[in-house]
Each structure stands twice: as structure tokens, then as C-alpha cells.
C-alpha positions in Angstrom: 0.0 0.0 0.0 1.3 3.4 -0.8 0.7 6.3 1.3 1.3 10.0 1.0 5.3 10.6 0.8 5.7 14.5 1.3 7.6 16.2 4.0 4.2 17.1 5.5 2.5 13.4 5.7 2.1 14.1 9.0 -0.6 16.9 8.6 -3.5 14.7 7.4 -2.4 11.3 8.5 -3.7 8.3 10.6 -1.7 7.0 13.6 -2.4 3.4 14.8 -0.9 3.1 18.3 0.5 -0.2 19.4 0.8 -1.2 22.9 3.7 -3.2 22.3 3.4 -6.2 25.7 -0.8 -5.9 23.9 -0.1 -6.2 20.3 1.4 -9.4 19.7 3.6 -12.1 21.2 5.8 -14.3 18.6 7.9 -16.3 21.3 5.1 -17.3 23.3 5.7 -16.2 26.7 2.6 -13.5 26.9 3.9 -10.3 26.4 4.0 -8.5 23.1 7.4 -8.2 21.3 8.6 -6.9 18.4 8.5 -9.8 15.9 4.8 -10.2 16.9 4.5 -6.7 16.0 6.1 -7.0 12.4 4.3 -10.1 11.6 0.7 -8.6 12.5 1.4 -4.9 10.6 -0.2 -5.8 7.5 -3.4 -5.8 9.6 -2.3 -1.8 9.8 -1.3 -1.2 6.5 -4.2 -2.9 5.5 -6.4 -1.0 7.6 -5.4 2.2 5.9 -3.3 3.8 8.8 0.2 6.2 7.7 1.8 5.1 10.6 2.4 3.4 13.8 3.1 4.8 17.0 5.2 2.5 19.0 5.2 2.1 23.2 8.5 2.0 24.8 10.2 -1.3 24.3 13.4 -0.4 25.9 14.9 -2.0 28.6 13.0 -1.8 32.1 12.1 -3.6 35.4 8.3 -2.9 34.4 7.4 -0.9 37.6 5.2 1.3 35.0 4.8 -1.2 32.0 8.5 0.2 30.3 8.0 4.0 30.7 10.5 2.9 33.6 13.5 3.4 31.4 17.0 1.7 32.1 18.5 2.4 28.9 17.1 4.6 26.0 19.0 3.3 23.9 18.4 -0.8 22.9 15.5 -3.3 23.6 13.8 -4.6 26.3 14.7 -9.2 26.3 11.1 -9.8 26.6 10.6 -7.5 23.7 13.7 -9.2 21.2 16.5 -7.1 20.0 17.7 -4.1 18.5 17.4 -6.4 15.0 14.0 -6.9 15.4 13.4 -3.5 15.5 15.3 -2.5 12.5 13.6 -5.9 10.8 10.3 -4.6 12.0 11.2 -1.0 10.6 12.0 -1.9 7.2 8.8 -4.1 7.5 6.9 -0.9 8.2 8.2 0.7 5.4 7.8 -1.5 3.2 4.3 -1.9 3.4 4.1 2.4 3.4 3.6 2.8 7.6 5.7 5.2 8.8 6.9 4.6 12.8 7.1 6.8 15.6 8.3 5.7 18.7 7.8 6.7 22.3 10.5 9.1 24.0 10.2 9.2 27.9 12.6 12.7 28.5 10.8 13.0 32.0 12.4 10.2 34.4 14.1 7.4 34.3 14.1 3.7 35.7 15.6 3.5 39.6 17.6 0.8 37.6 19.4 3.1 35.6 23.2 2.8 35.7 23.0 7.5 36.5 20.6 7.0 39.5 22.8 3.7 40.8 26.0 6.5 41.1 23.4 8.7 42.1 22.6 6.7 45.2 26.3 5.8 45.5 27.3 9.9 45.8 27.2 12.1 48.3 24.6 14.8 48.7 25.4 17.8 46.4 27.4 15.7 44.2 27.5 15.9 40.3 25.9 12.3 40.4 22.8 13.8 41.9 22.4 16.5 40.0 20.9 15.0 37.0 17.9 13.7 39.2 15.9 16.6 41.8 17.8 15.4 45.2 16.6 18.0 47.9 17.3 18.2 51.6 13.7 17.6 53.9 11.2 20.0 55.9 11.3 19.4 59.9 13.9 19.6 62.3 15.4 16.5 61.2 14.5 16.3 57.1 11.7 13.8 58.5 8.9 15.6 55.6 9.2 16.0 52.1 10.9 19.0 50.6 7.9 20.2 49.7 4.2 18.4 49.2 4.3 17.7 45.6 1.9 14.8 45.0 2.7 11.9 42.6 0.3 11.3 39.5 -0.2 7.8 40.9 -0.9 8.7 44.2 1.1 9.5 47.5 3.7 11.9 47.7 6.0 12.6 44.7 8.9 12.4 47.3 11.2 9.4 48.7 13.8 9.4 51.1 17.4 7.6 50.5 19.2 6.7 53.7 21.6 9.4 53.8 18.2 11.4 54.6 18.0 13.5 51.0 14.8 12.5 49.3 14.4 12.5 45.6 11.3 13.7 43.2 9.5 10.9 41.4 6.2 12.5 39.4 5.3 9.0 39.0 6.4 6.0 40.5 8.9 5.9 43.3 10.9 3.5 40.6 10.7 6.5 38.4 13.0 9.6 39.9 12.7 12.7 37.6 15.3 14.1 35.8 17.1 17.7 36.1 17.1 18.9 33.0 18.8 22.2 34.3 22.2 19.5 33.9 24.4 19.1 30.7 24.6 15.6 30.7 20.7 15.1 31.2 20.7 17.7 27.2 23.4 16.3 26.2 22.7 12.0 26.9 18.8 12.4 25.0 20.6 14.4 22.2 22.2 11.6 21.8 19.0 9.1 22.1 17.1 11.4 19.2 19.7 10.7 17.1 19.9 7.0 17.9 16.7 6.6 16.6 16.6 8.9 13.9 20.3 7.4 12.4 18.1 4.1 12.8 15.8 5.3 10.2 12.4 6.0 12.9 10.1 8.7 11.2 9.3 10.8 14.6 9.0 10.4 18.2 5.7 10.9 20.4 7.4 12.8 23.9 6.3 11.2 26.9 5.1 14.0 29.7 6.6 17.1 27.5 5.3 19.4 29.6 6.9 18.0 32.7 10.5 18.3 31.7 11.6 22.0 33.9 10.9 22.6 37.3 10.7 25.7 39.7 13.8 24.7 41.9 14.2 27.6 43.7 14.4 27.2 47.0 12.1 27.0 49.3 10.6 24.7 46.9 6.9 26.2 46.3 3.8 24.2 47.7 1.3 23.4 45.6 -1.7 22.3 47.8 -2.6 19.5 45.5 -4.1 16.5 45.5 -3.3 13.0 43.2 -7.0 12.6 42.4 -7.1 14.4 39.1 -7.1 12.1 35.6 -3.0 11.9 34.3 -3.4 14.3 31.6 -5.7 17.2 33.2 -4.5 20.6 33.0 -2.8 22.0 36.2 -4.6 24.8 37.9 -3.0 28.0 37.0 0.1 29.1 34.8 3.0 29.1 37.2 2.8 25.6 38.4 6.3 24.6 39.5 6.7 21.3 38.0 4.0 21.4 34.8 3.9 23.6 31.4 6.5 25.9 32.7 8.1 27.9 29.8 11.7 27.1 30.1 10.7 23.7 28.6 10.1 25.0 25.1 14.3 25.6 25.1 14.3 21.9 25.6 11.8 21.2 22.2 13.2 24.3 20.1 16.8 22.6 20.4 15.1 19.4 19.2 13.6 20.4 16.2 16.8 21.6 15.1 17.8 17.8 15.2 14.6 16.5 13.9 14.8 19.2 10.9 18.5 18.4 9.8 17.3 14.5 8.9 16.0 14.2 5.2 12.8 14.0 5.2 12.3 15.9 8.4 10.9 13.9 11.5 7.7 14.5 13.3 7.3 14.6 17.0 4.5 15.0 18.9 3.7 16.3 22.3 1.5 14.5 24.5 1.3 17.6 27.1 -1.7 18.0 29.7 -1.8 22.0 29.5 -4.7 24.2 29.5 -6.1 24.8 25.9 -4.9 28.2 25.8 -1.0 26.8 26.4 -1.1 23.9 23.8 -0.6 25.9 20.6 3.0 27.1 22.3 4.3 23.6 22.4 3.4 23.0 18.3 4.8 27.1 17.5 6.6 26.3 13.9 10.7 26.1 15.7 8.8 24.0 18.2 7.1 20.4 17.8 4.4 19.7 15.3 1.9 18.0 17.3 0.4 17.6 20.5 -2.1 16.0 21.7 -5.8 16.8 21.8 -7.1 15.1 25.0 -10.2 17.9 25.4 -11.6 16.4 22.4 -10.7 12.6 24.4 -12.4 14.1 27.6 -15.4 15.2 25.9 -19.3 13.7 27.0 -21.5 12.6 24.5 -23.0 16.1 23.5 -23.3 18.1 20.9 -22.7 21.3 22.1 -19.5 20.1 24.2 -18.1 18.5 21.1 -19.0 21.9 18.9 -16.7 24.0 21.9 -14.0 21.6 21.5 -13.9 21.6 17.8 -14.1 25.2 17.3 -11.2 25.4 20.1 -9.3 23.3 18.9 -8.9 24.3 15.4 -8.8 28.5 16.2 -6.0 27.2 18.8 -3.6 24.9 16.9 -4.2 27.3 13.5 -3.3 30.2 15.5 0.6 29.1 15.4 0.0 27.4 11.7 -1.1 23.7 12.8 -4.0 21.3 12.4 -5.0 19.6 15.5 -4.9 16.1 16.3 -7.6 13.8 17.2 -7.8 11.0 19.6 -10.5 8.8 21.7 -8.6 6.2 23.7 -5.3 5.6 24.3 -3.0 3.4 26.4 -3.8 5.9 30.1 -7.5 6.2 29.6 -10.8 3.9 30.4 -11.9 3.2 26.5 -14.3 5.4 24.2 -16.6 2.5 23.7 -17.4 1.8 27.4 -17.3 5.3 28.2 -19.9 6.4 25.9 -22.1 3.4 27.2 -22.3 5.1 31.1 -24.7 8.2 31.7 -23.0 11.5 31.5 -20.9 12.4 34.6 -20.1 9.2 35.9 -16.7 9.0 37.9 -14.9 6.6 35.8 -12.3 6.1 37.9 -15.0 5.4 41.0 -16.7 3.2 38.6 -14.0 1.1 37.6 -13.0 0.7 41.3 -16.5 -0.5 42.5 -16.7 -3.3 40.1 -17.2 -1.6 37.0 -21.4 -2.6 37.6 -23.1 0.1 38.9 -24.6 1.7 37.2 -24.6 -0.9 34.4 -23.2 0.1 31.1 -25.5 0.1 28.1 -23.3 -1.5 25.8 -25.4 -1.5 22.6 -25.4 2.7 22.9 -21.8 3.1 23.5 -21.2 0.7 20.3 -23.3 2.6 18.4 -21.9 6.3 19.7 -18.2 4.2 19.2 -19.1 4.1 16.3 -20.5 7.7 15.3 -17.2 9.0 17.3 -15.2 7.5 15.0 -16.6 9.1 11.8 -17.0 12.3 13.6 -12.9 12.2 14.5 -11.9 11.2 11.2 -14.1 13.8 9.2 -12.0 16.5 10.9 -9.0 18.2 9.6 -5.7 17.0 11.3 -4.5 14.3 12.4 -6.1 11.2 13.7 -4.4 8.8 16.3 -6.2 5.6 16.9 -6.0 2.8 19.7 -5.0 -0.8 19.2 -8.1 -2.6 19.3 -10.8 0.5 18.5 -11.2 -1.0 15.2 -12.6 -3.8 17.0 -15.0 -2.4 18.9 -13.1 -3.8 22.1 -14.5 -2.3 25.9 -12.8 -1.9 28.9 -12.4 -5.5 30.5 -13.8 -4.3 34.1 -13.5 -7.4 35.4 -10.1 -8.3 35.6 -9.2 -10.3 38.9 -7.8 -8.0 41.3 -4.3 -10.3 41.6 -3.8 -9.5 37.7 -3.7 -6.0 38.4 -0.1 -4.3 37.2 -0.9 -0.6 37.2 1.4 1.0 39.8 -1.6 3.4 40.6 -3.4 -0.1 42.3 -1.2 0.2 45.3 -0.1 3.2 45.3 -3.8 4.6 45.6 -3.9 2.5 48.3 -6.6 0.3 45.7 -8.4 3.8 45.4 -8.0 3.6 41.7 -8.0 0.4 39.9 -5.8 1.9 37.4 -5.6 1.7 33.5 -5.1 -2.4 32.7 -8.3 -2.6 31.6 -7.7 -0.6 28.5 -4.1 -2.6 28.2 -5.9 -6.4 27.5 -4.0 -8.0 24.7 -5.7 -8.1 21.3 -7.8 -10.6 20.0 -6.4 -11.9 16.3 -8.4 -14.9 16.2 -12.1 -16.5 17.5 -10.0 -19.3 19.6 -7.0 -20.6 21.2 -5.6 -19.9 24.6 -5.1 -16.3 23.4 -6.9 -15.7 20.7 -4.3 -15.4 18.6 -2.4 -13.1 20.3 0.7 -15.7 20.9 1.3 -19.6 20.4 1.6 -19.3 24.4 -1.6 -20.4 26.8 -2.1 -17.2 28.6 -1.3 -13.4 27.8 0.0 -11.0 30.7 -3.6 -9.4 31.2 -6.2 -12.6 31.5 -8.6 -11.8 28.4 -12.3 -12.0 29.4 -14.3 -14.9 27.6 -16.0 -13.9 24.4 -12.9 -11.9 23.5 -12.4 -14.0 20.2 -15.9 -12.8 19.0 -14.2 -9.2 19.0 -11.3 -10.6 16.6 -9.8 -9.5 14.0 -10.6 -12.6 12.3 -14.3 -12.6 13.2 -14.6 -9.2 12.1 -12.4 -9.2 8.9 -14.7 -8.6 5.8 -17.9 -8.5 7.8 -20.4 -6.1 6.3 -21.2 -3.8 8.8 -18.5 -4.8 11.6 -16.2 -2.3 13.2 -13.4 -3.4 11.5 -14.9 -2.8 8.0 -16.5 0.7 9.0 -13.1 2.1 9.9 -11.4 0.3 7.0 -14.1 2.3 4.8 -13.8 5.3 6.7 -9.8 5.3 6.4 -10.5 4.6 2.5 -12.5 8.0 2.1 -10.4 9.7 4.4 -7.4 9.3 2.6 -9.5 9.8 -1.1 -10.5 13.4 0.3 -7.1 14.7 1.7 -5.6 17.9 0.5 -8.5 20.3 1.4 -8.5 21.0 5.1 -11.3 23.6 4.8 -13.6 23.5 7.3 -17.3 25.0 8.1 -20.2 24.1 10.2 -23.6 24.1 8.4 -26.9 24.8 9.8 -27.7 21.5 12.5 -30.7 21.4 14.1 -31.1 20.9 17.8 -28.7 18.0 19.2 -26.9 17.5 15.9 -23.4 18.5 14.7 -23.3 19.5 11.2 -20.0 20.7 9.0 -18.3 20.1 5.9 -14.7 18.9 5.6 -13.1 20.2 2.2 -15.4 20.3 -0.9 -17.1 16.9 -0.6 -17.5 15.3 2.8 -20.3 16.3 4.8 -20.7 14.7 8.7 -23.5 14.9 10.7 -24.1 13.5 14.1 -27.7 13.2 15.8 -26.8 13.0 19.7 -30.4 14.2 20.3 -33.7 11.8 21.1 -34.7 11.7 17.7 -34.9 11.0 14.3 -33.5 13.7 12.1 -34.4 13.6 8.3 -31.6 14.1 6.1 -31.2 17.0 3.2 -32.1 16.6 -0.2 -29.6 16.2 -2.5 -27.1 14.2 -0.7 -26.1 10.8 -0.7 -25.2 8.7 2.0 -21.3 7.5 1.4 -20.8 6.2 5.2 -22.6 5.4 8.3 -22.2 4.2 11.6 -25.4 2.0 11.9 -28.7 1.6 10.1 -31.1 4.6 9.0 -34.8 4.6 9.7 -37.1 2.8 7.5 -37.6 6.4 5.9 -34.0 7.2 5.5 -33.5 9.1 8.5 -30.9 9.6 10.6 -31.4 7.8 13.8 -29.8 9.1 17.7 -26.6 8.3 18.4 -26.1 8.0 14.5 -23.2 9.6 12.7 -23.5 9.5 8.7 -20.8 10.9 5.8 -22.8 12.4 2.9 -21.5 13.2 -0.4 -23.6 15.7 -3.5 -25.8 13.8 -5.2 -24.0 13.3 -9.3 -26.0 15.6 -11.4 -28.2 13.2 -13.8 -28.0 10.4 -11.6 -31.0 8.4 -11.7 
């Protein structure tokens, strides 16, 4: 398959993501690798998609699933070697997928061979530098330098036993870097380039808008809590750890790099700012995406999904860009089961109690699953989809509480279940052990029974499955690109209606419902079946097209 090969692919394009211990597992031992991952791409390619985006693969004790890095720069054993990659690389490219793959500029692993000498050094040593080492509050050091919560719960602070304690935004097994040190510039310079002398086609940047910190002492309090969803916006512009602006010196120095590879590389930020601050991490010396999670975040309703839109696009075309899209991802409860719960339920809270009460209604959030998708890919921008959406897979709620891996399980003192329920390894096939995902009898997250009625296989060339709606929708998408005018047209009440260059016309009905559709206009796309009178049902998003003059 041959996709788009201009310096600017990037602008219109469809990103699959692949959870790489999810995707699939060649060696049979129940975690994804990268041979699994070149043997199943054609499923990609075939799909429609420009590209992959790649999880870390690198080596890592798992304390976080491998964004525990212990070095940058080769591959994980239970993922293969640095010759699978390049094997799966020139598979990728061969088949027209461009791959990005996942920088994590934030932290590294505890493992890691700086924080070992780290630990090893005195306090106020060069060693401890690259990480945040401070001295603690009381009359002994007994508190935290400051009350800095981590994102998966607890404090973000964790003493050593010479008494310093050291910041950790995540896991304890994750201690932050300083990027105020040389070596911390100078040792990713040096990753990018790795990668990008490897032949990669961008990078997606891990926390970007956590790299620079407020260090002046007394560090600042910020009166926090560690409730608040991973990629919400922190209150106010002068947080001392989040969006502050010395970290667009770190992303103007690596376009430079990006820029002096032919073709240039993408990179793309995945930054939880206000929506106000996003357009300053894709400014044109700066990176060229970032993502969109508003438009993840978003309730089924049409007015909410009108505000985001419009934001979106005046924000991200007020420094030159497009925005990007995106409905689930690898940190987030997925789109299908979300739009199946009443507006305003605690996901989180839900997930925790069972994931039963109140029940979801699954055949809605199929059917808005659905509708979402050809409202996301009838925008302008870029579109970044999740392993498995294509399937129609839910959140597995269910999973036994001793299968749990997500570090926020424990550390939330089992407050939050955590994110493994979007993380289930794919189905490929309608049976086996693992439904295809690997010749071995269990995967690392137990898939729930059924699973292989979700399957690739099982849905493959189905009229009418989710697999064959998005590999339409993908085939239209890429016949219309080139035009990224957009308008809204007149909608009635509940209904989003706008046209997406000169052809493609979306509407949505989110209201109670039926809404007729206009004369002269075909139907070229839609998530489920019209009313017997050719109306657009609730819940129901449809692609139109202008009738052909003298058709009969």
C-alpha cells in the first residue's frame, strides 16, 4: 500500500498506536514483542493507517509497563532485539507505515546505571544532580521537601538513607530528571539521534510538559491532590513542575535535530496543558503535534463537542497547525465503554467498585463508538487511533484484582483500579488460549471470555462490523485529503453539522430523535442503520457526499 510521501504526511495522517506487551507475542511467553509486532502490521497497513506509534520497548524492570526506562538506547529481552526493531522498521516501510516511537525525556528507571552512582554519591554531588535530590522540611529532614503529589498517588517524594529525598512524578521507581544538567541535554541528544540514524520517522514525547521545574528554594507548595485524571491541566500558569516555559528551550533545540534529517521527523507532544497553552508547544521552531485530549475528555453532546472543535482548530491554526484527534489511548478507560455510562459518571470510581453500577449500556456506547469515530476522522488534522478500537473492544472491568499491574493499584492505596483494563491484549483470532495473540496459553492481562468474538478474524470482511466501518472510513479519508477547509452548516437541535473540504459532509444526531436528512445528498458512510424512511437515527453519525447531477 502506498501512502502520501511529502515532507508534510504528517498533517492529514492516521496513527495506529501499538501497545507493544498488547499487540502481539511471537515467542510465546505472553507479552507482546517486536517480531509479533512486524508479523501482525499488514493488519495496519491494510487498515489504511500512515503510521504506527510505538510504546517503549526499551529496557526496564516494568514498575510502569516500560516508561521505567533503564536504557534509552536498545531493547527490552522480553521485547527481542535491536534487530527486530530494524527488521520490523523496514517491514513498516515496506508496506508504506511510517513509525514513531515513544520518548520518555521525563524520568528514568531507579535501575538506571545514572541513578545507581546517584545513590552511590554524596549529597550535592555531580551524580545527583541530574535527578531533583533536595534536603527535607522538619527539624530532622523527617517531611518532604515540599508536598508535591505523585500522579499515581502519595507523595511525589522518597527518602534515601543518607536522609536526602528525591522527586518521582510518577512511581517511586521512576526519579525525575534535572534537566537544568548538561549531561541530562546532552545524553537524549544523543538518544534522538539514535533513533533517527536508525531510520524512525518521529518520536511521540512522553510527559513534555513536565521536563523543567521551579527549583528555587524553598521549593513552592502546591496544595494539590493525586485525584485528578493523568493528563488534566494543572490549575493555573505558574505551576512549579507542569507547562512551565523554560521547557520550550528543551523542544526548540530538538527540532533543530529533527529538521536536519532528510525528510524531516515529526514529533508530537503529549502535554496535559490548559487549551490556551497547547498551541505554544506545536509554535513552527517548536514540535508539530500535541495531543488533543479535550476532544478525548469530551461527553457525548453536541454542544461540548462543537466547543471543543471550534477550540481546537482557532488554537492549533493560530501558530499554523491542524490539531490532532484521539478517543482512547493506552492511560485512559476506552471510548466504547465510556460512551455506554450516563454522563458524569466517575470513571475512575466506577472502575473501582466493580465496574457494575450503574450498568453500562453497551449497545449505545457501540453505536456512539461508532458515530465518534466518523465524527474524529471527518476532521482536519491528524487522527491517532487505539490498538483494538477498530474492534469495537470495551474496557475489561473485570479483571481479577491479583492481575492487576498498574502501579496506581497500590499506590492509591486500591483507590483507583488503574488503567489495565484498557491494556488487554488483542484478539487476532475467534479461539485458542489467546486468541491469537501468541502460540503461548495465557497473555500478561487474562482476556475475558467472548474476547475472540471481537477478533480481528471474526470481524475481517464482515459487512457492517467495526473493522470494516473504519477500514471504509480510512479509504475515504485518505481519497478526500488535500483540502482542510472546514465550516459548520446549519444542525438542528442536538446535531453537529459541518463540511470537511469540498465533498465530505458529517452529521451526528446525539439528540432523542430522528433527524431527516437533506435533499440532494447521498449517503457514502454510516455508523449504523437509518430509519425505514431514510432518517438519521440518535446516536447516529452519517458521511454524505452531493448527489451526481443526472444520476437516476
Amino acid at each position: 500500500m502506498t501512502h502520501t510521501t511529502t515532507a508534510d504526511w504528517w498533517r492529514e495522517s492516521v496513527v495506529y498506536q501499538i501497545y507493544v506487551p498488547s499487540f502481539a507475542d511471537s515467542d510465546g511467553d505472553g507479552i507482546g514483542d517486536l517480531r509479533g509486532i512486524a508479523g501482525r502490521l499488514d493488519h495496519v497497513a491494510e487498515l489504511g493507517a500512515d503510521a504506527v506509534w510505538l510504546t517503549p520497548f526499551y529496557p526496564s524492570p516494568w514498575a510502569d509497563a516500560g516508561y521505567d526506562v533503564a536504557d534509552p538506547r536498545d531493547v527490552d529481552p522480553r521485547h527481542g532485539t535491536l534487530d527486530d526493531f530494524r527488521e520490523l522498521l523496514a517491514r513498516a516501510h515496506a508496506l508504506g507505515l511510517r513509525v514513531i516511537i515513544d520518548v520518555v525525556p521525563n524520568h528514568l528507571s531507579d535501575r538506571h546505571p545514572w541513578f545507581a552512582e546517584a545513590l552511590a554519591s554524596p549529597p550535592g554531588s555531580a551524580a545527583r544532580d541530574r535527578f531533583v535530590f533536595r534536603d527535607g522540611r522538619g527539624a530532622d529532614g523527617e517531611l518532604p521537601p515540599a508536598d508535591w503529589q505523585s500522579k499515581f498517588g502519595g507523595p511525589a517524594w522518597t527518602r534515601v538513607p543518607d536522609g536526602q529525598w528525591y522527586m518521582h512524578i510518577f512511581a517511586a521507581e521512576q526519579p525525575d530528571l534535572n534537566w537544568e544538567n548538561g549531561d541530562v541535554w546532552a545524553d537524549f541528544e544523543k538518544t534522538l539521534r539514535f533513533w533517527l540514524d536508525m531510520g524512525v520517522d518521529g518520536f511521540r514525547i512522553d510527559v513534555a510538559h513536565g521536563l523543567r521545574k521551579d527549583l528555587t528554594p524553598p521549593l513552592r507548595d502546591t496544595h494539590g491532590s493525586d485525584t485528578a485524571p493523568l493528563n488534566a491541566p494543572p490549575e493555573g500558569d505558574d505551576h512549579p513542575f507542569w507547562d512551565r516555559d523554560e521547557v520550550h528551550e528543551v523542544y526548540r533545540a530538538w527540532r533543530k535535530i529533527t529538521d536536519s534529517y532528510a525528510p524531516p521527523r515529526v514529533t508530537v507532544a503529549e502535554a496535559g496543558v490548559s487549551a490556551h497553552r497547547l498551541p505554544l508547544y506545536t509554535r513552527p521552531d517548536e514540535l508539530h503535534q500535541a495531543f488533543n485530549f479535550f476532544f478525548l475528555r469530551c461527553p457525548w453532546d453536541a454542544a461540548a463537542f462543537r466547543e471543543v472543535i471550534d477550540t481546537s482548530l482557532a488554537e492549533a491554526g493560530s501558530v499554523g497547525a491542524l490539531p490532532t484527534w484521539v478517543l482512547s489511548n493506552h492511560d485512559v478507560m476506552r471510548h466504547l465503554t465510556r460512551y455506554a455510562l450516563p454522563s458524569g459518571t466517575d470513571h475512575r470510581a466506577w472502575l473501582t467498585a466493580g465496574g457494575e453500577d450503574p450498568p453500562p449500556d453497551v449497545a449505545a456506547g457501540e453505536l456512539r463508538a461508532r458515530s465518534a469515530a466518523l465524527l474524529t476522522l471527518a476532521l482536519p488534522g491528524t487522527s491517532y487511533l487505539y490498538q483494538g478500537e477498530e474492534l469495537g473492544l470495551p474496557e475489561v472491568t473485570d479483571l481479577p484484582e491479583a492481575a492487576l499491574r498498574d502501579p496506581m493499584w497500590e499506590r492509591t492505596g486500591h483507590r483507583v483500579r488503574g488503567r489495565d483494563g484498557c491494556r488487554v491484549p488483542m484478539p487476532w483470532t475467534t479461539d485458542g488460549p489467546s486468541y491469537g495473540f501468541g502460540p503461548g496459553a495465557a497473555a500478561w492481562l487474562p482476556q475475558p471470555a467472548g474476547w475472540g468474538e471481537r477478533s480481528v478474524a471474526a470481524q475481517r470482511g464482515r459487512p457492517g462490523s467495526f473493522h470494516e466501518l473504519y477500514r471504509e472510513a480510512l479509504r475515504l479519508r485518505r481519497a478526500a485529503r488535500g483540502d482542510v477547509s472546514f465550516a459548520w452548516l446549519p444542525a438542528r437541535p442536538g446535531e453537529l453539522a459541518f463540511r470537511k473540504g469540498a465533498a465530505l459532509v458529517c452529521r451526528v444526531n446525539f439528540g432523542d430523535a430522528p433527524l431527516p436528512l437533506p435533499a440532494g445528498e447521498r449517503v457514502v458512510l454510516a455508523a449504523g442503520p437509518l430509519t425505514p424512511d431514510g432518517a438519521l437515527p440518535p446516536d447516529t453519525a452519517v458521511w454524505l457526499a452531493p448527489e451526481v447531477s443526472g444520476a437516476s
